[in-house]
C-alpha positions as CSV (number, residue, x, y, z in Angstrom):
1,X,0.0,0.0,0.0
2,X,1.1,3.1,-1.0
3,X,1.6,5.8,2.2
4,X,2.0,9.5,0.9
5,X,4.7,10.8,3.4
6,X,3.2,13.6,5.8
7,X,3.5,16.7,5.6
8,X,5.7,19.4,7.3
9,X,2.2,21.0,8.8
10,X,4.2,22.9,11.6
11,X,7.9,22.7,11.3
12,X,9.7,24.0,8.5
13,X,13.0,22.6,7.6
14,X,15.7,25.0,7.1
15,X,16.6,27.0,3.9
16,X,18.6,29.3,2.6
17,X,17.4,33.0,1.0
18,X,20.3,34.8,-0.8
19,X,18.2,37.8,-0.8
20,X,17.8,38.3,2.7
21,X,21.4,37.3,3.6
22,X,22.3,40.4,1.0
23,X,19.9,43.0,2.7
24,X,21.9,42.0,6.4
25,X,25.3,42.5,4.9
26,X,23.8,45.7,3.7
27,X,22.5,46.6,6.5
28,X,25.4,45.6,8.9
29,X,28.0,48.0,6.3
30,X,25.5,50.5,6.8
31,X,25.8,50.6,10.6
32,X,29.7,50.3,10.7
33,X,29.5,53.7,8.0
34,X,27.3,55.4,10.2
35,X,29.2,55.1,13.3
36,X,32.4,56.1,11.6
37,X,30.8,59.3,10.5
38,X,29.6,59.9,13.4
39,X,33.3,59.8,15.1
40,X,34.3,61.8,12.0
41,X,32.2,64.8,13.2
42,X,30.3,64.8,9.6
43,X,26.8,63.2,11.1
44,X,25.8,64.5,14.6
45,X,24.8,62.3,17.3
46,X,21.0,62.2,17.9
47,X,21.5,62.4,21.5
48,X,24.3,65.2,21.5
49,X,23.0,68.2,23.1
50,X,21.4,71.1,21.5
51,X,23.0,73.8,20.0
52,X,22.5,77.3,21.8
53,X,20.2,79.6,19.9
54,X,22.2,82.4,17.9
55,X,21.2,85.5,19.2
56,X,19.6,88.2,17.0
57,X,21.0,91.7,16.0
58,X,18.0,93.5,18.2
59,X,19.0,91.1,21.5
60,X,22.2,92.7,21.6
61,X,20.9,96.1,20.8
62,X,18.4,95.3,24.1
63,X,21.5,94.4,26.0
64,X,23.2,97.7,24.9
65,X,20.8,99.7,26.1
66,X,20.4,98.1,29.6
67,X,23.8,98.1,29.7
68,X,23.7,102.2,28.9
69,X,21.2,102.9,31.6
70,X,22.8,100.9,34.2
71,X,26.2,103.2,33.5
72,X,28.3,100.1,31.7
73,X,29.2,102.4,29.3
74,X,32.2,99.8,28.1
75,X,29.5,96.5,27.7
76,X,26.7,98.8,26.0
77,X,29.2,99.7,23.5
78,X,30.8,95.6,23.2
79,X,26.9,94.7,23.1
80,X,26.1,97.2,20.1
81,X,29.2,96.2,18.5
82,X,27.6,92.6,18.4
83,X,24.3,93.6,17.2
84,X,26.2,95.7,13.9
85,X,28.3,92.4,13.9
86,X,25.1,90.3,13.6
87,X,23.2,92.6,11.1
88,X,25.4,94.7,9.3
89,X,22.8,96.7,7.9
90,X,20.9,97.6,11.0
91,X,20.7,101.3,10.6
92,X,19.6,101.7,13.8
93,X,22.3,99.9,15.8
94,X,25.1,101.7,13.8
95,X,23.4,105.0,14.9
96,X,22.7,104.1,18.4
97,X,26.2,103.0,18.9
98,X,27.4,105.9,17.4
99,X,25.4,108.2,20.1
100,X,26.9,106.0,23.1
101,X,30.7,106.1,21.5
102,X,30.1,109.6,21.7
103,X,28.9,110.4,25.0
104,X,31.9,107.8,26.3
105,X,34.4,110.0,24.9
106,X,33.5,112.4,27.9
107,X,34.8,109.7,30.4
108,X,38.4,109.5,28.3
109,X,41.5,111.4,30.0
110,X,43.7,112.2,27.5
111,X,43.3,114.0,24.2
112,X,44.6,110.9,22.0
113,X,42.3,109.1,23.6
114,X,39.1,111.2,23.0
115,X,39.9,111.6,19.4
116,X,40.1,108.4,18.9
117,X,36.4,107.5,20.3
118,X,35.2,110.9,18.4
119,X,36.6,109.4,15.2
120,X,35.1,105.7,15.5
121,X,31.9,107.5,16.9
122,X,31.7,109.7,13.2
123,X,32.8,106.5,11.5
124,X,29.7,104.6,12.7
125,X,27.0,107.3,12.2
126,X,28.1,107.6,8.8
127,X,27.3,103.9,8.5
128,X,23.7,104.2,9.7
129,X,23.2,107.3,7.0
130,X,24.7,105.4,4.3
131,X,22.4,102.6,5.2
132,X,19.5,105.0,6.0
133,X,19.0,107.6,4.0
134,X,15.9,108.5,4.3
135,X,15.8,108.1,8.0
136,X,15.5,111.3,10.4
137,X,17.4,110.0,13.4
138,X,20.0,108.3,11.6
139,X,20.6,111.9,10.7
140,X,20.3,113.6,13.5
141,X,22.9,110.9,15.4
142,X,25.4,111.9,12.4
143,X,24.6,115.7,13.6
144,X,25.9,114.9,16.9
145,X,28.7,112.7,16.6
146,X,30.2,116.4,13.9
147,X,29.1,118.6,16.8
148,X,31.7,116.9,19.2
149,X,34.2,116.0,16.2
150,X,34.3,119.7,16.3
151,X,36.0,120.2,20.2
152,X,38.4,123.2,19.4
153,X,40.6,121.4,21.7
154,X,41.2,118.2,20.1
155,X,41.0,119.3,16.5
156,X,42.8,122.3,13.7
157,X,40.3,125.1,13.1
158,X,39.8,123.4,9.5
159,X,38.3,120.2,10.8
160,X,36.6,122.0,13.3
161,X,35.3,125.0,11.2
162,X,34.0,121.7,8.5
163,X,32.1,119.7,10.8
164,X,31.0,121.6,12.7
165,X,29.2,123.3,9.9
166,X,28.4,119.7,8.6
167,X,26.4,119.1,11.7
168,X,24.4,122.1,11.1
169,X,23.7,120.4,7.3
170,X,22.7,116.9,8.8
171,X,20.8,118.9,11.8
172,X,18.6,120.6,9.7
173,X,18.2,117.9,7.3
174,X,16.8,115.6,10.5
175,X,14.3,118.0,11.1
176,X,13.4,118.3,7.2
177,X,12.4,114.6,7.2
178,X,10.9,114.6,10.3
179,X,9.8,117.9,11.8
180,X,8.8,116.2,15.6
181,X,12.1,114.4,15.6
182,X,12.5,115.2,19.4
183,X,16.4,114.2,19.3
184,X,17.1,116.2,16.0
185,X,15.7,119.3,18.1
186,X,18.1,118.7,20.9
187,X,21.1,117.6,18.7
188,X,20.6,120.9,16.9
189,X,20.1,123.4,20.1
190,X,23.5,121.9,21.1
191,X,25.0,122.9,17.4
192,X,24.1,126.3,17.8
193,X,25.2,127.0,21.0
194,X,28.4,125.8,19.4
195,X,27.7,128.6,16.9
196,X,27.2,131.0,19.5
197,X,23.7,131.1,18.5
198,X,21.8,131.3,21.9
199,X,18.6,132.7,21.1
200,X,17.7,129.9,18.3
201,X,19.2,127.4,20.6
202,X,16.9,128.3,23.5
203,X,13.9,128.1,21.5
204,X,14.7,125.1,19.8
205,X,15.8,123.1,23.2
206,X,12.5,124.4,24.4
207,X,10.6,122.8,22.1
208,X,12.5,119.4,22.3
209,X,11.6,119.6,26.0
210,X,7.8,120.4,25.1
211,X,7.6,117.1,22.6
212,X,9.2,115.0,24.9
213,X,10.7,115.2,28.1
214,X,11.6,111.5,29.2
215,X,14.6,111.7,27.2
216,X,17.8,112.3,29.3
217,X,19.4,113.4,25.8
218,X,17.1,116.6,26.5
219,X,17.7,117.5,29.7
220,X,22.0,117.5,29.1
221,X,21.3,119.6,26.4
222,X,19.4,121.9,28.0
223,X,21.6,121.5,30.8
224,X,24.6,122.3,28.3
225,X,22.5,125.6,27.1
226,X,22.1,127.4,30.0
227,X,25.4,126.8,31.3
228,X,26.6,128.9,28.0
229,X,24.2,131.5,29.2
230,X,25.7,130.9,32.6
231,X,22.9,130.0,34.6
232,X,24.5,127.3,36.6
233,X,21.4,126.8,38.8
234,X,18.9,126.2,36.3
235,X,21.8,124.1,34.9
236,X,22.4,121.7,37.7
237,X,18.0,121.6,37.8
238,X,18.0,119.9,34.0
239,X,21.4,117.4,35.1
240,X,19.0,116.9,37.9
241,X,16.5,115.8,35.7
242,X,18.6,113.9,33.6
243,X,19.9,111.7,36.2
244,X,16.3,110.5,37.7
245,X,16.0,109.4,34.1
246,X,19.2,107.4,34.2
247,X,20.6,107.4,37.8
248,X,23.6,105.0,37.0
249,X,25.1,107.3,34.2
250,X,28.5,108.5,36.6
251,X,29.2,111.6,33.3
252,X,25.8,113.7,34.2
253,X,26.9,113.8,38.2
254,X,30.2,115.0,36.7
255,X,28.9,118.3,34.8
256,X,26.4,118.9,37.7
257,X,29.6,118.6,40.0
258,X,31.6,121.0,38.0
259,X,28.5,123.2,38.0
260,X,28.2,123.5,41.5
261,X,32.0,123.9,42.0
262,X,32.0,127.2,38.9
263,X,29.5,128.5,41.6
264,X,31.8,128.1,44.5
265,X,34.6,129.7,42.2
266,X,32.8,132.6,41.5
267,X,30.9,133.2,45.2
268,X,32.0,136.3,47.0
269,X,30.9,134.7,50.4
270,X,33.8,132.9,51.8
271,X,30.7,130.1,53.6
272,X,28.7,130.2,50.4
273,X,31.5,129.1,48.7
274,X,32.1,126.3,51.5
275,X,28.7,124.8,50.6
276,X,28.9,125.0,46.6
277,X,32.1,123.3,47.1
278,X,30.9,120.7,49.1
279,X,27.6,119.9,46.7
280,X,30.2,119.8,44.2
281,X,32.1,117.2,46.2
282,X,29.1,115.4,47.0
283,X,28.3,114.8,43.1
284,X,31.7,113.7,42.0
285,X,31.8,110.7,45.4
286,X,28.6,109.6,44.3
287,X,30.0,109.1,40.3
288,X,32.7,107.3,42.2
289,X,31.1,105.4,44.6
290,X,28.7,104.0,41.1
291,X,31.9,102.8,39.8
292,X,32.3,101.0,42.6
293,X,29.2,99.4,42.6
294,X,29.4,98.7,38.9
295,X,32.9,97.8,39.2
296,X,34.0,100.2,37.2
297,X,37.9,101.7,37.7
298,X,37.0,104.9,36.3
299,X,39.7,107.5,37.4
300,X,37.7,110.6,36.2
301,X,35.7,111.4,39.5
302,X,38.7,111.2,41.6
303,X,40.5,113.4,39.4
304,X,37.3,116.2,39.7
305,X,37.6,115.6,43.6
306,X,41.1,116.7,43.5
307,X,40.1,119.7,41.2
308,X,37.8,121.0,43.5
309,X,40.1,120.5,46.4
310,X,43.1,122.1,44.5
311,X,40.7,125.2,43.8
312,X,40.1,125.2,47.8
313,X,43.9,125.2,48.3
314,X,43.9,121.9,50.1
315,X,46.6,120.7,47.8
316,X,47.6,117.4,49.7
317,X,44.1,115.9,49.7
318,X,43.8,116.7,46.0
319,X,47.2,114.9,45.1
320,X,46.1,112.1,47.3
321,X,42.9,112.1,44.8
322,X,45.8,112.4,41.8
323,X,47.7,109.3,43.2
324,X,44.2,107.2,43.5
325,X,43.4,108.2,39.9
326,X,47.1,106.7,39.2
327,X,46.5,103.5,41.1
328,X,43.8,102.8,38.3
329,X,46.1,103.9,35.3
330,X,49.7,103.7,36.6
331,X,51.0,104.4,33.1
332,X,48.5,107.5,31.8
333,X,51.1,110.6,31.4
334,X,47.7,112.8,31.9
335,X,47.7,111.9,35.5
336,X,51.1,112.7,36.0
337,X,50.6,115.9,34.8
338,X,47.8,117.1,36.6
339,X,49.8,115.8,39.7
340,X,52.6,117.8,38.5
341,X,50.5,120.4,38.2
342,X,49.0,120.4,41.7
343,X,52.7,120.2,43.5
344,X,53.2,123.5,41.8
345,X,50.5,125.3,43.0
346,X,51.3,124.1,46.3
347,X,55.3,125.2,46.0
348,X,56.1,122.0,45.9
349,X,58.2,122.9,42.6
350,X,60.8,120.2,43.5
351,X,58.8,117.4,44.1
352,X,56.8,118.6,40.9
353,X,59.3,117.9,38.4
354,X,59.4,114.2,37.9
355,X,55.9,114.5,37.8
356,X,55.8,117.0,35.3
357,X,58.8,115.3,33.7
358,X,56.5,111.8,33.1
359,X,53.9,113.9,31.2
360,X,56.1,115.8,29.3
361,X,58.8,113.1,27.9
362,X,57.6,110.3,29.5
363,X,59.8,108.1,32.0
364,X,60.3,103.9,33.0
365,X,61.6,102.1,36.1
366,X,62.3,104.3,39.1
367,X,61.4,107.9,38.1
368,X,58.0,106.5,37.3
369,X,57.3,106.2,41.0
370,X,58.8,109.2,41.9
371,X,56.3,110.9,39.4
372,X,53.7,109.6,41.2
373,X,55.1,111.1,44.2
374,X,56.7,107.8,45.8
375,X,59.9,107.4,47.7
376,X,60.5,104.0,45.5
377,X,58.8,101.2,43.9
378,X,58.0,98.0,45.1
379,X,55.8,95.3,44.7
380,X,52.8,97.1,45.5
381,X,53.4,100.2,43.2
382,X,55.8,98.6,40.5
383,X,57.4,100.9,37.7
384,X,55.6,101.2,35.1
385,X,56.3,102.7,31.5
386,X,54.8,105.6,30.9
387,X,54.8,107.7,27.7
388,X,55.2,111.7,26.9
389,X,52.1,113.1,26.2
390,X,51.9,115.1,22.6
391,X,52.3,118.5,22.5
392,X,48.5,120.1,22.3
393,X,46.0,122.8,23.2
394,X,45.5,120.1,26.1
395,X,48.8,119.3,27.3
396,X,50.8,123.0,26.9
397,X,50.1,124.0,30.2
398,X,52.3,120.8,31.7
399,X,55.3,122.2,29.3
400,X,55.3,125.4,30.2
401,X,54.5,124.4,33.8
402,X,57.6,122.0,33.5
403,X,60.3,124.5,31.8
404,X,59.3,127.3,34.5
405,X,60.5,124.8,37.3
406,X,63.3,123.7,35.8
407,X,64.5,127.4,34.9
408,X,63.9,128.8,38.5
409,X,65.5,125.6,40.0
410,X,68.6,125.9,37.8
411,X,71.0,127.3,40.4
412,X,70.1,123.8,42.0
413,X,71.0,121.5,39.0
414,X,73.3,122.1,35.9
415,X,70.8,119.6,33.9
416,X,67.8,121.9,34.7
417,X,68.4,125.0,32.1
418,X,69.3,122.7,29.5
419,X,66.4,120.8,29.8
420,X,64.2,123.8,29.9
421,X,65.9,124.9,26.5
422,X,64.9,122.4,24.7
423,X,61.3,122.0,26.3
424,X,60.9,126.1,25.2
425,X,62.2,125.0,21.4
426,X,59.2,121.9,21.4
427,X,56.7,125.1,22.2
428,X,57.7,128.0,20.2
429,X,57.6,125.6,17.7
430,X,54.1,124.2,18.3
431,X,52.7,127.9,17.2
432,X,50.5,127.8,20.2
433,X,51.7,131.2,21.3
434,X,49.6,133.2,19.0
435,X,46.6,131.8,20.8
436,X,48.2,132.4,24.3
437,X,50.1,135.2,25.3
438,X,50.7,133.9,28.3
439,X,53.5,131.5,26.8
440,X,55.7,134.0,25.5
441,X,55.8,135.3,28.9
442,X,56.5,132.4,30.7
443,X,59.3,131.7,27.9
444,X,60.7,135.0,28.8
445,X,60.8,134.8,32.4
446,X,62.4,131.1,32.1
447,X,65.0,132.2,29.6
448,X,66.1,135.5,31.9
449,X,66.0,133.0,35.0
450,X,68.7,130.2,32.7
451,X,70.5,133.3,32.1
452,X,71.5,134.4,35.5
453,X,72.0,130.5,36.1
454,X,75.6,129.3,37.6
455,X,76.8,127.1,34.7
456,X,78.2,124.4,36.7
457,X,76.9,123.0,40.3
458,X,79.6,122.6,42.6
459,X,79.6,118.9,43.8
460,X,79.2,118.9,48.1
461,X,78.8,122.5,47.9
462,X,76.5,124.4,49.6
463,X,72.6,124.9,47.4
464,X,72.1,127.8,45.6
465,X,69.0,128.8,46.7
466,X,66.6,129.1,43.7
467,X,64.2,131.7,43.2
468,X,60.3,131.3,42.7
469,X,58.8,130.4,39.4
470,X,57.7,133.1,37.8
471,X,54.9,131.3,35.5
472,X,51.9,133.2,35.0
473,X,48.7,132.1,32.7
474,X,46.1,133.2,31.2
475,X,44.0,130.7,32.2
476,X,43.7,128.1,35.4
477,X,46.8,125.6,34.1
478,X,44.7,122.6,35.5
479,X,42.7,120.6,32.3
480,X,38.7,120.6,32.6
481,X,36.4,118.0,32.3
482,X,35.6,117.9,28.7
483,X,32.7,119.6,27.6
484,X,29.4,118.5,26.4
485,X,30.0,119.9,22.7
486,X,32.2,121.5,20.7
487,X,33.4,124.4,21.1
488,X,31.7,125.7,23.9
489,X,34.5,126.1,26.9
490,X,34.0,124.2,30.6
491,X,32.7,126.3,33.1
């Protein structure tokens, strides 16, 4: 009998699929790519962490102006920096930075430094123009940044004369495109008190105050107008105002300071003056005492403590303010200066000398701590290079300051009346004399002094005993604050 053999009904017997063993070795070569791709940085890990966000042009425009409020001036100009970085064509960012780079110039020391903020500040309005035409406030920023490119004390009478009258251009074009421009109206007042054109600047400040008076821009500039008309009062109201808008701005208690202390100056009561004096005082500690808050080692407020003291005639608590100024820029020849400056008016005309000596020509190793009035250095105060400061409008007064010294101390020192020589050469030559008589009579007076001078000092002989410099000046020689503006001179 045939049996039909049963069938497999459930067990299979094995077989091989080519098909399928192809689609494993696929998949298996597929894996080992992968995973060497991933090592090779070209495919990125599913479970790597996100990437941070980038952050957009108008976050770091935010930042800069928190950053500008709170007083950073240094971070609100890094953060709009960014933000122009980011978007290169944000009009608005290249103009707002420009306005900040400008007012921070005011917080600069030296002249080489405030020329060189001025310059990047006119570099970046231009930017936002060239980007926005047709934009009033891109203007009106461009305006501004020319007013203060016109300081008479940082720049020729050329530049001066040219941007200034630029400003008055891009001013009045502002206003063309936009009539209620508030800032345009300010920017302008400022311009023509530059011009010496009072009258039009009251009435146009008035009106910026009238459209809108929550911006601190208005109020300085008001501020800056009647302290050309000399009303320091109503002055120190407006810097008043300003600061309630933006308390943490350390350059508004500065110009209300000075303000106070051109009041003391000119008070004919001996306790009147006392109390301005004081106010004054009271303005610059709190500017410094924000820079300690903010961490800020801004030297500036120290430096219009020891003004105000100096114009007291306490001269050793205003070269203690110097020295604190010089703990925070050991190497700024500015500082040594205005130390210099403040050991002559106190007769201290030796120890004045390599002060004045580090501003004029510069000096290294010991003599720098001598200029800043110490025995020697050590590890606390270490030398520090320090270089001569230009001769300028800015830094004549430590020249002439310097050669008087030297000439009326010549008896004391064969080295002295050379010296002076050749510091009178550097300012005949500068031209500055035609603008300031009272150079050619300090050059005089030093030059008769060098002539009566012994020629040689007699080693372990007995001092000659030197004679009183006979420097006089036309002016206070002690540098101002800079201005708010151009041309317009500090109170």
């Amino acid at each position: 009998m045939n049996v039909p053999p049963r069938r497999p009904l459930f067990t299979r017997h094995p077989e091989s699929n080519l098909y399928r063993m192809f689609f494993w070795v696929l998949l298996a070569l597929g894996g080992v790519w992968l995973i060497l791709q991933i090592r090779g940085g070209q495919i990125k890990s599913p479970f790597d962490p996100p990437l941070a966000p980038t952050r957009t042009s108008a976050s770091y425009a935010l930042e800069g102006d928190a950053q500008f409020t709170a007083g950073n001036i240094g971070e609100s100009i890094a953060a709009y920096q960014e933000a122009v970085r980011v978007d290169p064509k944000n009009a608005n960012a290249w103009a707002e930075l420009a306005r900040i780079q400008t007012y921070s110039s005011s917080l600069l020391t030296t002249d080489a430094e405030r020329v060189a903020r001025l310059k990047e500040s006119l570099q970046s309005a231009t930017k936002a123009t060239q980007l926005a035409a047709d934009d009033s406030t891109t203007h009106a920023v461009l305006a501004f940044a020319l007013d203060w490119n016109a300081d008479a004390s940082l720049f020729t009478d050329d530049v001066v004369q040219r941007n200034l009258t630029q400003a008055d251009q891009e001013a009045l074009h502002a206003l063309q495109l936009d009539p209620t421009n508030t800032l345009a109206a300010a920017y302008y007042a400022e311009i023509l008190v530059d011009e010496q054109k009072w009258t039009q600047a009251d009435q146009y400040i008035k009106q910026a105050v009238d459209q809108d008076p929550s911006l601190m821009d208005v109020h300085r500039v008001y501020a800056y107008v009647l302290e050309s008309l000399g009303e320091y009062n109503l002055a120190i109201q407006e810097y008043d105002k300003a600061i309630a808008i933006t308390p943490k701005l350390t350059f508004l208690y500065l110009r209300a300071g000075a303000n106070y202390r051109t009041l003391g100056f000119k008070s004919p009561n001996e306790e009147n003056q006392k109390q301005l004096f004081l106010k004054s005082l009271d303005y610059f500690a709190k500017a410094a005492s924000i820079n300690t808050e903010l961490q800020v080692k801004d030297p500036v407020p120290y430096l219009s403590i020891a003004k105000t003291y100096s114009q007291q005639g306490e001269y050793f608590i205003a070269a203690r303010n110097v020295q604190k100024a010089l703990d925070f820029q050991p190497n700024n020849p500015d500082f040594y200066g205005q130390l210099g400056i403040i050991y002559f008016k106190s007769r201290n005309y030796e120890g004045s000398i390599p002060a004045l000596a580090c501003a004029v020509k510069g000096c290294s190793g010991e003599d720098s701590c001598k200029g800043r009035g110490l025995d020697a250095c050590d590890q606390q105060d270490p030398p520090q290079d320090v270089p001569g400061l230009p001769l300028s409008l800015g830094s004549v007064d430590y020249y002439q300051v310097y050669f008087s010294v030297l000439a009326a101390l010549g008896p004391r020192d064969a080295t002295y009346c050379p010296e002076a020589a050749r510091v009178i050469s550097l300012v005949r030559a500068s031209g500055y004399e035609k603008d300031r008589p009272d150079i050619t009579a300090n050059i005089t007076a030093a030059q008769l002094e060098c002539s009566s001078a012994p020629e040689n000092v007699s080693p372990g002989g007995p001092t000659p005993t030197a004679p009183t410099p006979k420097a006089v000046f036309t002016s206070t020689p002690f540098p101002t604050e800079t201005p708010f503006g151009g041309t317009t001179p500090t109170p």
